[in-house]
C-alpha positions as CSV (number, residue, x, y, z in Angstrom):
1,X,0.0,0.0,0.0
2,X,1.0,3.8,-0.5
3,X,1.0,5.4,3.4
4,X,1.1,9.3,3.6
5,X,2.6,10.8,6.5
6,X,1.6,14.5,7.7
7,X,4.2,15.3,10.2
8,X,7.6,14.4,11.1
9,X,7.5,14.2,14.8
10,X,7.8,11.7,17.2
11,X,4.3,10.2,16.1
12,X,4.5,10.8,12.6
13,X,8.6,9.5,12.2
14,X,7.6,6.4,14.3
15,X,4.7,5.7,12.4
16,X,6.0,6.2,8.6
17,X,9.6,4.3,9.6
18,X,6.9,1.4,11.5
19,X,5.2,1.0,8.5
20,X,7.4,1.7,5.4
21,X,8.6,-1.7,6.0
22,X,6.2,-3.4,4.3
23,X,4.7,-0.4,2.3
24,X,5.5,2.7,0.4
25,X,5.5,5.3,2.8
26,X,6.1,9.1,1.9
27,X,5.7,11.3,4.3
28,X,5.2,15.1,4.6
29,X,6.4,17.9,6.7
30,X,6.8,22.0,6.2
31,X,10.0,22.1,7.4
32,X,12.3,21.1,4.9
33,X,15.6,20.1,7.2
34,X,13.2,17.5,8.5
35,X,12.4,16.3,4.8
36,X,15.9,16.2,4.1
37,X,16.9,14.4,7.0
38,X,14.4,11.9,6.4
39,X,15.5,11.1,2.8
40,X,19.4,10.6,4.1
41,X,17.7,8.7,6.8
42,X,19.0,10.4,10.3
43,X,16.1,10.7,12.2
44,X,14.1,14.1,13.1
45,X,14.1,13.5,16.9
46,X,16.4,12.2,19.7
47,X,16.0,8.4,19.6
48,X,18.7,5.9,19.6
49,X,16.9,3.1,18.3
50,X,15.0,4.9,15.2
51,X,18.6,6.0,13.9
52,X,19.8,2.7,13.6
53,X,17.1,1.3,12.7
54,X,16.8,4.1,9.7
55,X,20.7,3.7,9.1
56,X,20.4,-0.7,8.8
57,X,17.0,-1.3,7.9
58,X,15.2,-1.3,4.2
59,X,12.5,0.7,4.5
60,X,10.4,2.1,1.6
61,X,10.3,5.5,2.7
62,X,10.8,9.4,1.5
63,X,9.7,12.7,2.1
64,X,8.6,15.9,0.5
65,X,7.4,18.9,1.2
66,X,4.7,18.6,-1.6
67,X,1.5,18.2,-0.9
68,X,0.4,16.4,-4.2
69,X,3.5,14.0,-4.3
70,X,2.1,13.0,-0.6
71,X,-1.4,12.1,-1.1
72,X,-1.8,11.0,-4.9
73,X,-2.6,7.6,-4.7
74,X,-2.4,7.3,-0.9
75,X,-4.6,4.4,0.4
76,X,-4.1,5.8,4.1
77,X,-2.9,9.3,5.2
78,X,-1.9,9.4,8.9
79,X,-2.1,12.8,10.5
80,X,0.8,13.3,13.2
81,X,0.8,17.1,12.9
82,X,1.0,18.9,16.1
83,X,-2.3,20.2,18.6
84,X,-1.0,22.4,21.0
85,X,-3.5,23.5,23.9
86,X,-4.8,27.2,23.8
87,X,-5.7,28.5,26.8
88,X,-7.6,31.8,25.1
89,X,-9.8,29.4,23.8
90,X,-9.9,26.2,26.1
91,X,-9.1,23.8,23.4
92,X,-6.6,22.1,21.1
93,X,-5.7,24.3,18.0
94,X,-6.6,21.4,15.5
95,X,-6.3,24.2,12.7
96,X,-3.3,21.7,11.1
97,X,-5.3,18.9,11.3
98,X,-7.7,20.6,9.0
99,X,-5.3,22.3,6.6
100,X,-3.7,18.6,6.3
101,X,-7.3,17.2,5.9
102,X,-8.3,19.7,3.3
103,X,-5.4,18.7,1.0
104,X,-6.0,15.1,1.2
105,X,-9.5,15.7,0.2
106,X,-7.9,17.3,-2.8
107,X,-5.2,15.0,-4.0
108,X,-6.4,11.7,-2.6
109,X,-10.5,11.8,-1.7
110,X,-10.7,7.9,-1.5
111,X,-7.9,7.6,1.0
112,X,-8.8,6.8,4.6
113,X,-7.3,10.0,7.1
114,X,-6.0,8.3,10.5
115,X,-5.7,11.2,13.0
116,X,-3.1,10.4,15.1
117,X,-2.7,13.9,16.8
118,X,-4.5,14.3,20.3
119,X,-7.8,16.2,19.6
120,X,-11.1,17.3,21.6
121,X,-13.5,14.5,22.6
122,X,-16.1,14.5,19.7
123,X,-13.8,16.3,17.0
124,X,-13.5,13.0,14.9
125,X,-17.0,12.8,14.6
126,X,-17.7,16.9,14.1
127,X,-15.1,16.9,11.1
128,X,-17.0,14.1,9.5
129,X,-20.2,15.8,9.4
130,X,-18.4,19.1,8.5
131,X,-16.5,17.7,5.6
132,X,-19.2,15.3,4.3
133,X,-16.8,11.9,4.7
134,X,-16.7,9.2,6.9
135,X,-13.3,7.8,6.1
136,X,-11.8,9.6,9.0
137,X,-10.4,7.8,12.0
138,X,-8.7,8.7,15.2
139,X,-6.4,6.3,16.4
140,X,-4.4,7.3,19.6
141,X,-0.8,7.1,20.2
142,X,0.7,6.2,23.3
143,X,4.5,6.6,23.2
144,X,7.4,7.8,25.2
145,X,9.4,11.0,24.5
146,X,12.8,8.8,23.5
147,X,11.3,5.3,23.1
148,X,9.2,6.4,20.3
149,X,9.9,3.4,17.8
150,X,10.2,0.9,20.5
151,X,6.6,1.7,21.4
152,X,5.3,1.0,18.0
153,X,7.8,-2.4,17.5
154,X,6.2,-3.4,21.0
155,X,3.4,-1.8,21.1
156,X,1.3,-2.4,24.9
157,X,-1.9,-1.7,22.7
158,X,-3.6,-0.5,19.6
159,X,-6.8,1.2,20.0
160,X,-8.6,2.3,16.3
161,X,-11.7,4.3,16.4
162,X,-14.3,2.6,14.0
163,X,-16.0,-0.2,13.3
164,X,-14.9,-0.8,9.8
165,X,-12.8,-3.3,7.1
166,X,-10.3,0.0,6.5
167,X,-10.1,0.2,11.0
168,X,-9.7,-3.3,10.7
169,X,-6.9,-3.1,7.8
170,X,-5.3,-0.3,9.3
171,X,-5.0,-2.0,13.0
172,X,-3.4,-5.0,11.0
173,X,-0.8,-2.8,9.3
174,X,0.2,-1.7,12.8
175,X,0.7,-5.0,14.2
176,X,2.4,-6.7,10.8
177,X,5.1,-4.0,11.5
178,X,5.5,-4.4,15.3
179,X,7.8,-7.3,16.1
180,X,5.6,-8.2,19.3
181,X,2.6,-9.8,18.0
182,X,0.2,-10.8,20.6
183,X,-0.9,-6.6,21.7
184,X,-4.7,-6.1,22.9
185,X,-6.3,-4.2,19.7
186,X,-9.5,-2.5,20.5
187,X,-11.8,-1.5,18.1
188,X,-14.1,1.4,19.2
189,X,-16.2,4.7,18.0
190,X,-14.4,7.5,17.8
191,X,-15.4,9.6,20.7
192,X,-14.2,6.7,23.0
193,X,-10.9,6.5,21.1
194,X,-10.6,10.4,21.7
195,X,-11.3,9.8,25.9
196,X,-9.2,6.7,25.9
197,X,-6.3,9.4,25.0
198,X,-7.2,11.9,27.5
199,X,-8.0,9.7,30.1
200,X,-4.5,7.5,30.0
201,X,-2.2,10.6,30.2
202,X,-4.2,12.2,32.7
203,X,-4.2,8.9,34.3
204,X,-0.3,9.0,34.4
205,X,-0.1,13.0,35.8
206,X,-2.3,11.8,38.2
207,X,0.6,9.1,39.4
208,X,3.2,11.8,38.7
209,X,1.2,13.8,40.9
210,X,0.6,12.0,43.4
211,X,4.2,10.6,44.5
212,X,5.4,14.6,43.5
213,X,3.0,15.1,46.1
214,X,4.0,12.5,48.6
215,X,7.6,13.9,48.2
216,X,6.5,17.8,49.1
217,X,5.3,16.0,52.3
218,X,8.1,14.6,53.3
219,X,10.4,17.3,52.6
220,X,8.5,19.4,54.5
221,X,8.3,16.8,57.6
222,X,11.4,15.9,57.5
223,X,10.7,12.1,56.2
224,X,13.1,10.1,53.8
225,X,10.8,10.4,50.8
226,X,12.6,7.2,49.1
227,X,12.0,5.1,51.9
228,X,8.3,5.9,51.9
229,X,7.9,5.3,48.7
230,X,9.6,2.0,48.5
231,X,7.2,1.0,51.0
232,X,3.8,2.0,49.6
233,X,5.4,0.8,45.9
234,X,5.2,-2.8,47.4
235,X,1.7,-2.7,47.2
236,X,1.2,-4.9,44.2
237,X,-2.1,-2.7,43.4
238,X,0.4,0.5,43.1
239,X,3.5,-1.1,42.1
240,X,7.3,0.6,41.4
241,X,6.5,1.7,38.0
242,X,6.4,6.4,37.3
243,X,7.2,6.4,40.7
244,X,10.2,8.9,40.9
245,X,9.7,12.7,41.9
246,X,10.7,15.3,39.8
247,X,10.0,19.1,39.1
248,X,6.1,18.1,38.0
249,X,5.1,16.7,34.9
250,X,5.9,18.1,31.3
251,X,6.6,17.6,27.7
252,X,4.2,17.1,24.4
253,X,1.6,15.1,26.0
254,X,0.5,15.7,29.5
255,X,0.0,19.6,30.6
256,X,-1.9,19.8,27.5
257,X,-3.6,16.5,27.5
258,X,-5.1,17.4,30.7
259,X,-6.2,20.7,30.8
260,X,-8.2,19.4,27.2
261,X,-9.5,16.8,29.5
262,X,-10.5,19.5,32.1
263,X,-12.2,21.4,30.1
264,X,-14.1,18.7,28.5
265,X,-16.1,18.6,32.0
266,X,-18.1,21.6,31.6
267,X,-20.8,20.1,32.3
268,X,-20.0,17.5,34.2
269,X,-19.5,17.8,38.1
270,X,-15.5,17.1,38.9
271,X,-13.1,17.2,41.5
272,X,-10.2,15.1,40.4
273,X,-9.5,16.3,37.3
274,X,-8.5,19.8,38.2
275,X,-6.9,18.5,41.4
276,X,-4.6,17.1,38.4
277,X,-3.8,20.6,36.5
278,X,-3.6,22.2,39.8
279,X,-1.1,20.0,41.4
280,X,1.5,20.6,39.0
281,X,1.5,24.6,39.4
282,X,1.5,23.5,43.5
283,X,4.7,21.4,43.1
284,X,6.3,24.5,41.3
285,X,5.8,26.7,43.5
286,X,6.8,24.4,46.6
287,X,10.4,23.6,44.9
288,X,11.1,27.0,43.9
289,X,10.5,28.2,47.5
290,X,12.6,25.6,48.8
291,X,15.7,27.1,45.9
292,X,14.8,30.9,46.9
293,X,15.3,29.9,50.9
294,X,19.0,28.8,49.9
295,X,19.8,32.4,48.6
296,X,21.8,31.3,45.9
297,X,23.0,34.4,43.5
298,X,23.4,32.1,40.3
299,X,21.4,29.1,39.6
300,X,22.3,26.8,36.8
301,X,19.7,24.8,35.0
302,X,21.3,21.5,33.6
303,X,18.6,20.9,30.8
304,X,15.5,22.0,30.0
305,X,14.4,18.7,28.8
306,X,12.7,16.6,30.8
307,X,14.6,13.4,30.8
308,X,17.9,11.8,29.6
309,X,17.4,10.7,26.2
310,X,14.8,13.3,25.1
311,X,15.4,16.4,22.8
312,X,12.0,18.1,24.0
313,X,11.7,21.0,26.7
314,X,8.2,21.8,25.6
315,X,6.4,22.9,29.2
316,X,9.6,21.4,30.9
317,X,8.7,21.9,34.8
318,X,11.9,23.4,34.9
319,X,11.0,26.2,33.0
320,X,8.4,27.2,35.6
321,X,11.2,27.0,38.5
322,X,12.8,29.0,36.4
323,X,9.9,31.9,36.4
324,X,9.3,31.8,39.7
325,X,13.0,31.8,40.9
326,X,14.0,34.6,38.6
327,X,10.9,37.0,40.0
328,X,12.7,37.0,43.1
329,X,15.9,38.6,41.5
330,X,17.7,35.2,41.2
331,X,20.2,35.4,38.0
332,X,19.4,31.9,36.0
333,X,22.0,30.2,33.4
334,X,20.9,27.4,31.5
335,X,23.1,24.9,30.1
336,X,21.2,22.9,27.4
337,X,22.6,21.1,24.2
338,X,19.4,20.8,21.7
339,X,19.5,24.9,22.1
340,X,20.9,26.7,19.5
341,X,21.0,30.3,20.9
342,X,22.7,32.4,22.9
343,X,20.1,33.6,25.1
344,X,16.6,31.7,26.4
345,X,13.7,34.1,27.9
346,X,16.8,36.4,28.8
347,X,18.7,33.8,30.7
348,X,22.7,33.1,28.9
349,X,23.1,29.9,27.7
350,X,26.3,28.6,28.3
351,X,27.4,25.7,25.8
352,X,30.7,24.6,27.7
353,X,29.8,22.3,30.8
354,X,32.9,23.0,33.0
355,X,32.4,26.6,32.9
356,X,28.5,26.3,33.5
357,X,29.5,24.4,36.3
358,X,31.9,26.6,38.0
359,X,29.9,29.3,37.3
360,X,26.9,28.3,39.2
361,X,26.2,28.6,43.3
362,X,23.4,25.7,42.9
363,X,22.7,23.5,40.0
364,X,18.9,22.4,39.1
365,X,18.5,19.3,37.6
366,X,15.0,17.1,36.9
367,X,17.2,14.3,36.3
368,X,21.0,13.0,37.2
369,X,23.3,12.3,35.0
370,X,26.8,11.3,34.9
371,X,27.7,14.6,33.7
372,X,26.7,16.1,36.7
373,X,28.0,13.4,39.2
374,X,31.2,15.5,40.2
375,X,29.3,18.5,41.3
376,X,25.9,16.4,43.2
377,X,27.3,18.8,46.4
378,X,25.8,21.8,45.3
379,X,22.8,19.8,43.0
380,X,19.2,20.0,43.5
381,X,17.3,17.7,42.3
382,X,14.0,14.9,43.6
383,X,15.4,12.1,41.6
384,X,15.4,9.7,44.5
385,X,15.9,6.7,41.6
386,X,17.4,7.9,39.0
387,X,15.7,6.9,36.5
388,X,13.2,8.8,34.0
């Protein structure tokens, strides 16, 4: 078959390179460095695995920047283009996912559109009715920022939403290119495929929450956080697993995933759900007062991403430490390798690590690394495991 790909992400690079191993896969993007880097096969995001796996494997897969050499003769188009939450409005700006959608409808109108971004509960089935077509399908992704590919090769589900012989095609595509066969695949409408999305990541803030939570406590009291966590972790109904503290929760999925979520309630009486958004301001504000009460003059922040192995510092926790600390006066300098600039929100950037080092009274750090391992006495940091 002939795949489209709108998007060069982590959702749209793991899906075209998942799939153009047994089909012709061209995929699509506005940003030409990205094309190019496709069609020399070096891979558009930090992952280890998907750039050997582009460098060794033989995959059936280019890109363009063209929107007719795309979707002519595309069977499926997969839309993996990005929905960033905007709070003006309370929603997802899906205003890509209908520009992408309005040229497929132009250069391929028989081709079934797999929506792959996150979107509202109910979009699928609005943008049906409003474009007259019911070959559109949301299927959600669940990977990690990282561990993109290896999510797709060993997939822990698929979920497609429809009832149909092309959900039922597509689902099988999925799994003939994973390398773990026996995956749950759920078939269901739409609108529960959209709240299966919204309710797993909100399901996991909720756990980052809750042990970031369990960590404030025992700072504040004086308890060995690691210790009480190891013992509620042997619970078997809890279990060890997104148990480590950090900063709060970031990144592409879960600050905006939830606050959709949120605001899907309207109508519906809620507590939980914006005990969720809400807890990640709280944990902010509880670890920058904790920095402030040490007086430092210079504080260094070692990476705005969120986790080793990640290129992405989109709504890093850090970054709010970072606001709050420097509204008190405290000077902030960031040392951060996927940054190409001197300067970020008017903090220097400092692109030698020795001199980033010595130039900083306390360190900030969401996660350890070995980097940093000479210099944990003036390090803070609620990595209690480290591990991400």
């Amino acid at each position: 078959m002939k795949i489209a790909v709108a998007g060069l992400g982590y959702v749209g690079l793991s899906n075209a390179v998942l799939l153009a191993q047994h089909n012709t896969v061209v995929a699509i993007d506005i940003d030409q460095g990205r094309v190019d880097d496709v069609n020399n096969r070096r891979p558009t995001i930090e992952d280890d695995l998907m750039r050997s796996f582009m460098a060794e494997q033989t995959l059936d897969l280019s890109a363009t920047t063209e929107p007719r050499a795309a979707y002519e003769g595309a069977d499926f188009v997969i839309v993996a283009t990005p929905t960033n939450y905007d709070p003006k409005t309370n929603l997802f700006d899906t205003s890509s996912v209908r520009s992408v959608i309005a040229d497929v409808r132009q250069f391929a109108p028989n081709a079934t559109i797999i929506i792959k971004s996150t979107i509202p509960v109910g979009f699928t089935a609005e943008l049906r009715q409003q474009v007259d077509y019911d070959g559109i399908i949301f299927s959600p992704e669940f990977l990690r920022e990282g561990r993109a590919l290896e999510d797709n090769l060993h997939p822990s589900r698929i979920v497609v939403g429809a009832h149909t012989d092309a959900a039922m095609t597509f689902a099988q595509l999925l799994v003939d290119g994973a390398i773990d066969k026996g995956m749950p695949v759920l078939f269901s409408k739409s609108t529960e495929a959209e709240a299966i999305k919204l309710f797993s990541n909100t399901f996991l803030a909720m756990r980052v929450a809750y042990f970031n939570e369990l960590d404030s406590y025992a700072m504040a009291h004086g308890l060995d956080a690691r210790e009480v966590i190891e013992g509620v972790c042997l619970d078997p109904r809890i279990g060890s697993h997104y148990n480590n503290p950090s900063f709060g929760y970031g990144g592409y999925c879960l600050p905006k995933d939830t606050k959709q979520l949120l605001s899907n309630y309207e109508q519906v009486p809620q507590n939980l759900i914006a005990a969720i958004v809400q807890s990640n301001s709280t944990r902010k504000d509880f670890i920058a007062e904790q920095i402030i009460a040490k007086s430092p003059k210079v504080v260094g922040i070692y990476r705005l991403v969120m986790k080793a192995g990640s290129d992405n510092y989109r709504d890093s926790s850090i970054q709010g430490i970072m606001k709050r600390i420097k509204a008190k006066g405290i000077t902030c300098i960031v040392y951060e390798p996927v940054l190409d600039q001197d300067d970020f929100f008017h903090s220097h950037v400092e692109t030698d690590l020795n001199t980033f080092k010595a130039a900083a009274d306390l360190i900030l750090a969401n996660r350890i690394t070995d980097e940093i391992q000479d210099v944990t006495d003036k390090t803070y940091t609620r990595d209690l495991f480290e591990v991400n």
